[in-house]
C-alpha positions, 0 to 999 in steps of 0.5 A: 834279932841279932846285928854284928858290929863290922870292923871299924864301925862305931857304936852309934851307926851299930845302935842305927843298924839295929834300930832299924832292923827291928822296926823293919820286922815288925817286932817294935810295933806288935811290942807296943800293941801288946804292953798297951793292949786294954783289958775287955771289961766284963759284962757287970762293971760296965752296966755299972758304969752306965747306971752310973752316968745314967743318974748322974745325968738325971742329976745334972738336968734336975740342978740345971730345971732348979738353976743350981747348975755348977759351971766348971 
């Protein structure tokens, strides 16, 4: 992307032209979609996971039945 400064124009209104030729073309957006793009987590680490929450809940009810809940 290339944006030339016209005579007599100031920096700032160069920046404004620029800023808004890339937003025009898209290229900021996909930017952002790639830099904040997660990674698929694989298959193991998310049964992990859910065993994980699976028996935490287990021991939530179990201290909720005997009255040993911690509210937070």
């Amino acid at each position: 992307m290339e944006v030339r400064k016209k005579e007599g124009e100031n920096p700032n209104s160069l920046i404004f032209r620029f800023l808004k030729r890339i937003q025009q073309t898209g290229i900021l957006r996909e930017s952002k979609k790639r830099r904040f793009r997660s990674r698929p987590i694989n298959r193991l680490k998310r049964k992990l996971s859910a065993l994980h929450r699976e028996e935490k809940k287990v021991e939530y009810e179990k201290a909720k039945k005997l009255g040993q809940q911690e509210w937070r």
